[in-house]
Chimera marker file (.cmm) of the C-alpha trace (Angstrom):
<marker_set name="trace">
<marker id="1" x="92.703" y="95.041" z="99.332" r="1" g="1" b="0" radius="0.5"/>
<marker id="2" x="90.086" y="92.971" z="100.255" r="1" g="1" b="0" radius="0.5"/>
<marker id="3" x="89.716" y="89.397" z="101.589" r="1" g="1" b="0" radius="0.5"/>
<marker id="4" x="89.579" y="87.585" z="98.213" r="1" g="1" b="0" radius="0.5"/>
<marker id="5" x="92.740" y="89.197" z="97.209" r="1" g="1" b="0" radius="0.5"/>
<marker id="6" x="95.127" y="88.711" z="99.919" r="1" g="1" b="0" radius="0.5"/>
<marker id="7" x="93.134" y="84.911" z="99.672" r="1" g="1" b="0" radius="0.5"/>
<marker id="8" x="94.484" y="85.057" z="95.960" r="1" g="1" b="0" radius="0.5"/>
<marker id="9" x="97.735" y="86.383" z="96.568" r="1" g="1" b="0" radius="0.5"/>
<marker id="10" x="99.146" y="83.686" z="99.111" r="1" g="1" b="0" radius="0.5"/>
<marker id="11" x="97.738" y="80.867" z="97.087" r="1" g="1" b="0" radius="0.5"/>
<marker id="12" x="99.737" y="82.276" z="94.642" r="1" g="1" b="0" radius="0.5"/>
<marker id="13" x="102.663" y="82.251" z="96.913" r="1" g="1" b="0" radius="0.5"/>
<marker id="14" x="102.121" y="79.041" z="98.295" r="1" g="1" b="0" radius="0.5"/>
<marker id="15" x="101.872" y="77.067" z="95.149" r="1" g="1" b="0" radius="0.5"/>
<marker id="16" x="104.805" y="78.524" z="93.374" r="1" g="1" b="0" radius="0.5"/>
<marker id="17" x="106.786" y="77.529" z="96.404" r="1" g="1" b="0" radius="0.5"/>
<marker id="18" x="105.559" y="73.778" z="95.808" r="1" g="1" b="0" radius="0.5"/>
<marker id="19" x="106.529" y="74.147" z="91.686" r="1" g="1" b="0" radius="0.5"/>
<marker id="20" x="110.022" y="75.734" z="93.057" r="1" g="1" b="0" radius="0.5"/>
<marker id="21" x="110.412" y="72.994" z="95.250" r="1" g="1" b="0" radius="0.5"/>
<marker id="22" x="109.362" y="70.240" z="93.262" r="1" g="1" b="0" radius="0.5"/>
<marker id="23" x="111.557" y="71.738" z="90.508" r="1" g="1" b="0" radius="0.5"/>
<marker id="24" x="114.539" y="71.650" z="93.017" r="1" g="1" b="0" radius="0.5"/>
<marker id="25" x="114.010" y="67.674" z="93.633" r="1" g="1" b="0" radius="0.5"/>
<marker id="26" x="114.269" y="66.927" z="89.695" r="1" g="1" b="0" radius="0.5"/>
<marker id="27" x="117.417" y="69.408" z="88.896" r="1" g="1" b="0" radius="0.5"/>
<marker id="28" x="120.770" y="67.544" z="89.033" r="1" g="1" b="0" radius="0.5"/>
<marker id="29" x="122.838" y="68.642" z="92.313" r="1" g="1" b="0" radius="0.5"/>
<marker id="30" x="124.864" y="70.752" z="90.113" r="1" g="1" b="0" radius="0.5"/>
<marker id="31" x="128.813" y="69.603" z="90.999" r="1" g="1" b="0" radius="0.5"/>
<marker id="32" x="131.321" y="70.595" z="87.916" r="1" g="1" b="0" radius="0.5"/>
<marker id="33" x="132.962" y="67.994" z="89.488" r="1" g="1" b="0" radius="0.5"/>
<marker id="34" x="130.558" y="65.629" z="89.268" r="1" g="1" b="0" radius="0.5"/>
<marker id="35" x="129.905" y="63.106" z="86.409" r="1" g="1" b="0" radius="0.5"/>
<marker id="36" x="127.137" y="62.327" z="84.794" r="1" g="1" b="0" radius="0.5"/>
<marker id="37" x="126.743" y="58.752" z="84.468" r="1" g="1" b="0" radius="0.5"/>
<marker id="38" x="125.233" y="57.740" z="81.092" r="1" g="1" b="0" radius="0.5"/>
<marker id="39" x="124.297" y="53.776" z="81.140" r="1" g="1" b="0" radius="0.5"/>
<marker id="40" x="127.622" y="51.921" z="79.807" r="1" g="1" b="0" radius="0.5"/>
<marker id="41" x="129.887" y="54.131" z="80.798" r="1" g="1" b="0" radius="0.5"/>
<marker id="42" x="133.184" y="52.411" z="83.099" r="1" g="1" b="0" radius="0.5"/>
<marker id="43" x="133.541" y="53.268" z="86.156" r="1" g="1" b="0" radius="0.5"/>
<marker id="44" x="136.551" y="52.678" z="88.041" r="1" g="1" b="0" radius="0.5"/>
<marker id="45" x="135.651" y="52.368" z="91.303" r="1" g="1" b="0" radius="0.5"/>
<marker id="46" x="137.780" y="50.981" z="94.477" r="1" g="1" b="0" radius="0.5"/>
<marker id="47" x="136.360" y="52.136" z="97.772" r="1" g="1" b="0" radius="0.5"/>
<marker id="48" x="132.826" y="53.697" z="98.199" r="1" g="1" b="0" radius="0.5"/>
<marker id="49" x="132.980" y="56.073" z="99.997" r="1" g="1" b="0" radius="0.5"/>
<marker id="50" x="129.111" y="58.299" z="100.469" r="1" g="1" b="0" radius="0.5"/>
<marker id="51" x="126.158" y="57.365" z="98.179" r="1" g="1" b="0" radius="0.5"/>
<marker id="52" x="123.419" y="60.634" z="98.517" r="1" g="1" b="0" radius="0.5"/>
<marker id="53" x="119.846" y="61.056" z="97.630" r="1" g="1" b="0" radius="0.5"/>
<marker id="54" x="117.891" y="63.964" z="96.686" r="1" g="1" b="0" radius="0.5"/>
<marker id="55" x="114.820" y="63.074" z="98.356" r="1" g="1" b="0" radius="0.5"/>
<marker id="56" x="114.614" y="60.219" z="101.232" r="1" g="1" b="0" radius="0.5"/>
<marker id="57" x="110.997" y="60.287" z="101.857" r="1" g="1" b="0" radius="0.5"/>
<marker id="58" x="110.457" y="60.000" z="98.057" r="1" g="1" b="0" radius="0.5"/>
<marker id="59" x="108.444" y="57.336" z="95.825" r="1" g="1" b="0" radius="0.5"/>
<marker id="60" x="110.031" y="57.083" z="92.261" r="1" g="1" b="0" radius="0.5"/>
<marker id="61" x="113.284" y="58.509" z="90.192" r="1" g="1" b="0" radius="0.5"/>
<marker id="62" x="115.372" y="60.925" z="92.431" r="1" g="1" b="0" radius="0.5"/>
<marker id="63" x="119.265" y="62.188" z="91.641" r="1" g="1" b="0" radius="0.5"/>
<marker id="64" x="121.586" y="60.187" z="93.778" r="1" g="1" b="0" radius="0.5"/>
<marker id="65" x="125.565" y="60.882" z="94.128" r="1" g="1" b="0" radius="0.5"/>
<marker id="66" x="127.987" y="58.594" z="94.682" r="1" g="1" b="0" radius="0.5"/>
<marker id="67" x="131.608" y="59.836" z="95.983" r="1" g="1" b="0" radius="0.5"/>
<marker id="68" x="134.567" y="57.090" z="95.470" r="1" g="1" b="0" radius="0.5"/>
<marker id="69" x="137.977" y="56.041" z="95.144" r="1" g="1" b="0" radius="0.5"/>
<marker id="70" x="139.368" y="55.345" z="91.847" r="1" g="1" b="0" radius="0.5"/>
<marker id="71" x="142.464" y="52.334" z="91.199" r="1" g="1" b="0" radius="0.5"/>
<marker id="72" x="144.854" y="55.247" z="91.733" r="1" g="1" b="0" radius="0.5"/>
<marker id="73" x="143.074" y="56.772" z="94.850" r="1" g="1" b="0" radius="0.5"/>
<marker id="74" x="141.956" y="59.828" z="93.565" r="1" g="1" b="0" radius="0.5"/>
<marker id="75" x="138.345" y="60.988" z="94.459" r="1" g="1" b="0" radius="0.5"/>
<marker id="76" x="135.706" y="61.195" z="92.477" r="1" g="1" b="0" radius="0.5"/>
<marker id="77" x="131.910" y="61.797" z="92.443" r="1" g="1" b="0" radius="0.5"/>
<marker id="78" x="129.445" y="60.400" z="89.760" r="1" g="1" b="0" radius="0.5"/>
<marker id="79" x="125.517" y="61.529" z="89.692" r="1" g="1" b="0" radius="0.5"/>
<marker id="80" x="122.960" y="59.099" z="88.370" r="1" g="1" b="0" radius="0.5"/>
<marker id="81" x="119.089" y="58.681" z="88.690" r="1" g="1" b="0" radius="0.5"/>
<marker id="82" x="117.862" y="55.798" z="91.131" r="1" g="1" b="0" radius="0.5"/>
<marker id="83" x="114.710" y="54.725" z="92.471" r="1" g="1" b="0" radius="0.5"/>
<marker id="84" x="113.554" y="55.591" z="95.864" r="1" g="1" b="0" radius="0.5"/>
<marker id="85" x="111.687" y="53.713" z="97.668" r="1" g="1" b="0" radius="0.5"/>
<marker id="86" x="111.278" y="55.655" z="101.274" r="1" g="1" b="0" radius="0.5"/>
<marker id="87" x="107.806" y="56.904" z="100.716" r="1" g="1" b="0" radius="0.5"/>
<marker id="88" x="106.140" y="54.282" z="98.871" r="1" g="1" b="0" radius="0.5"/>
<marker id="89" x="104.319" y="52.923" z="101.988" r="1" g="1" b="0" radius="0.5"/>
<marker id="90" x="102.057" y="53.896" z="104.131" r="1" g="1" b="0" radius="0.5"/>
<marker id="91" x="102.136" y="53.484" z="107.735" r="1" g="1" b="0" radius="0.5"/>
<link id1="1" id2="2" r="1" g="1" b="0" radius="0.2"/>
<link id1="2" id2="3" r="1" g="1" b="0" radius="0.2"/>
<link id1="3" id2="4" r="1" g="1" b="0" radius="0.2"/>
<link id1="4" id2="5" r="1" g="1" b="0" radius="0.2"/>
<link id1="5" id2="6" r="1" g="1" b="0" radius="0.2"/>
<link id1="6" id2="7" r="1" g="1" b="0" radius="0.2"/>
<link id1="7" id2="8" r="1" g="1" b="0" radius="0.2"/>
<link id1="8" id2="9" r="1" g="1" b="0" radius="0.2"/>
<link id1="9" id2="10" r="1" g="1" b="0" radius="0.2"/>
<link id1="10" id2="11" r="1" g="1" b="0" radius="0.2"/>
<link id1="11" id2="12" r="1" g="1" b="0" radius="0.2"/>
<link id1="12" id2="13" r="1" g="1" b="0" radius="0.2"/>
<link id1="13" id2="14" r="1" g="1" b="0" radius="0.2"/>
<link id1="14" id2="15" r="1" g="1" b="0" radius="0.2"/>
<link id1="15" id2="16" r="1" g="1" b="0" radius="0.2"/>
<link id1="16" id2="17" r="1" g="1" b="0" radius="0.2"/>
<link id1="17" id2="18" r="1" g="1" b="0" radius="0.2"/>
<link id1="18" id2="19" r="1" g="1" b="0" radius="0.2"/>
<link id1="19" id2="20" r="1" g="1" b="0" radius="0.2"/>
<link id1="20" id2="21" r="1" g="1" b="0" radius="0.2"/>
<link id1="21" id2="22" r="1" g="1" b="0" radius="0.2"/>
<link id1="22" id2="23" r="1" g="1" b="0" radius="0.2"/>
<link id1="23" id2="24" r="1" g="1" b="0" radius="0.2"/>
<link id1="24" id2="25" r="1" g="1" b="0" radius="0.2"/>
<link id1="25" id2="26" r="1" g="1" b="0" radius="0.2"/>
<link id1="26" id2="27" r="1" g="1" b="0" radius="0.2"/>
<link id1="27" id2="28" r="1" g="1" b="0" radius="0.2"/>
<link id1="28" id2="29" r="1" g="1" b="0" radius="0.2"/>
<link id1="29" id2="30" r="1" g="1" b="0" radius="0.2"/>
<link id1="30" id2="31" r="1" g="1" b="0" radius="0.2"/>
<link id1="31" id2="32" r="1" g="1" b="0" radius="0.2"/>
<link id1="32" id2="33" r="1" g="1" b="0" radius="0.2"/>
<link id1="33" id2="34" r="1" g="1" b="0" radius="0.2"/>
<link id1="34" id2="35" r="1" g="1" b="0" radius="0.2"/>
<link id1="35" id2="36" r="1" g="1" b="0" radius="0.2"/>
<link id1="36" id2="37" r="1" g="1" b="0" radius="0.2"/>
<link id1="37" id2="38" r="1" g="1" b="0" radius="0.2"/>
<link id1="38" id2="39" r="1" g="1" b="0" radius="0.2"/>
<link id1="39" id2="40" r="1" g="1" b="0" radius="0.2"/>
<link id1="40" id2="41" r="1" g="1" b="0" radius="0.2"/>
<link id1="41" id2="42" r="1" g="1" b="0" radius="0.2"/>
<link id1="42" id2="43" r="1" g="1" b="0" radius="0.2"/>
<link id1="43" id2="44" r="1" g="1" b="0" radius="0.2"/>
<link id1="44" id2="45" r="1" g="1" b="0" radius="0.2"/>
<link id1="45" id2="46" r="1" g="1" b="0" radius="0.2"/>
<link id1="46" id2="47" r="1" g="1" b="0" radius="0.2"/>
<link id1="47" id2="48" r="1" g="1" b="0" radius="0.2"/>
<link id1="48" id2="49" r="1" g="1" b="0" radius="0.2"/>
<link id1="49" id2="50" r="1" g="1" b="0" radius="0.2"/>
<link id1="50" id2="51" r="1" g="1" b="0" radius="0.2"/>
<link id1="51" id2="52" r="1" g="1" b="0" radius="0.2"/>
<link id1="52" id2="53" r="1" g="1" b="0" radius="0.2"/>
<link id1="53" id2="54" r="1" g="1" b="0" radius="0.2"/>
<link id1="54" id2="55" r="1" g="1" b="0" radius="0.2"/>
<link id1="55" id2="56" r="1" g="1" b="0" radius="0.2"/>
<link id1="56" id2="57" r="1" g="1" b="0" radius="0.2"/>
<link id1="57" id2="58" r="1" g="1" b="0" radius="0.2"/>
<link id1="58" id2="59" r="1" g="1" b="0" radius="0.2"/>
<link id1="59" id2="60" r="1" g="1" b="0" radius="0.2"/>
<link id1="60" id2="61" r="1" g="1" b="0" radius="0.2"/>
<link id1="61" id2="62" r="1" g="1" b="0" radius="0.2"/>
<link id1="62" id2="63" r="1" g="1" b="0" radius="0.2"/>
<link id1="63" id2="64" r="1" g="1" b="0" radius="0.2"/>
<link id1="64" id2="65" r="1" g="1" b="0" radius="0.2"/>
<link id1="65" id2="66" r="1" g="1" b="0" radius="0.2"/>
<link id1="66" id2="67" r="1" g="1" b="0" radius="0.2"/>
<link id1="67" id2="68" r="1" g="1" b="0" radius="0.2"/>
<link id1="68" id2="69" r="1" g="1" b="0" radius="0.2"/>
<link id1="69" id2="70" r="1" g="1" b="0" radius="0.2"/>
<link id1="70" id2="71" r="1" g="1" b="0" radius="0.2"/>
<link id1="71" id2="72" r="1" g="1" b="0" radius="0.2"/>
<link id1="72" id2="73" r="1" g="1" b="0" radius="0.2"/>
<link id1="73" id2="74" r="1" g="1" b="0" radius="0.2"/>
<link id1="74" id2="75" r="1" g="1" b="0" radius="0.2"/>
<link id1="75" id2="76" r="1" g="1" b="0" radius="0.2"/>
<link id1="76" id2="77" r="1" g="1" b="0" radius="0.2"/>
<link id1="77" id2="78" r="1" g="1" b="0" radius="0.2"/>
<link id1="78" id2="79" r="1" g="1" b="0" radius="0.2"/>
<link id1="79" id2="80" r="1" g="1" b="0" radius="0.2"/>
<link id1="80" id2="81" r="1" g="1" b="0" radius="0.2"/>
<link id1="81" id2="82" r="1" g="1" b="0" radius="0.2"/>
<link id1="82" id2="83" r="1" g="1" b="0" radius="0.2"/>
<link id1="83" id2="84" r="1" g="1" b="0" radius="0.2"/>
<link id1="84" id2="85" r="1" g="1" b="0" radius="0.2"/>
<link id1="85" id2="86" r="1" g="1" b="0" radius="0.2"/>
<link id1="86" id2="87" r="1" g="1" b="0" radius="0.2"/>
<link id1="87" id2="88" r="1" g="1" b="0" radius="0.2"/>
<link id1="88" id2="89" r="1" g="1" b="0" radius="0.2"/>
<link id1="89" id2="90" r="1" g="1" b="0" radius="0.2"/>
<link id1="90" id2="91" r="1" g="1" b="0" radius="0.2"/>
</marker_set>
């Protein structure tokens, strides 16, 4: 092998790692458990009790998970797509 094929090779690597990762960020978190909120659907919600993001440092739509307490205090966990705000500015 020469130079420009190991060169090739591991930008190859590298940027299928970034399309992997960036693929990762826009999949749902993959719960059965977990619904998928659809805009008008009720929610029956009592006591918060987590709200999760995907991405923290991220500028624009990421999955976020919210875990609660229904009227009857049984748990539940609802996924929806929110706006992140974390990396929009620069220091």
């Amino acid at each position: 092998m020469n130079l420009k094929s190991i060169a090739s090779a591991s930008l190859l690597a590298v940027l299928s790692f970034g399309a992997l990762t960036a693929q990762a960020a826009m999949a749902p978190m993959n719960d059965a458990s977990v619904m998928q909120y659809r805009y008008g659907d009720h929610l029956d919600v009592k006591k918060v009790l987590s709200v999760q993001d995907d991405q923290t440092n991220t500028c624009g739509l990421v999955n976020t998970r919210m875990d609660y307490l229904d009227s009857k205090g049984q748990q539940q966990s609802v996924e929806y797509r929110s706006y992140a705000t974390g990396g929009c500015h620069e220091n």
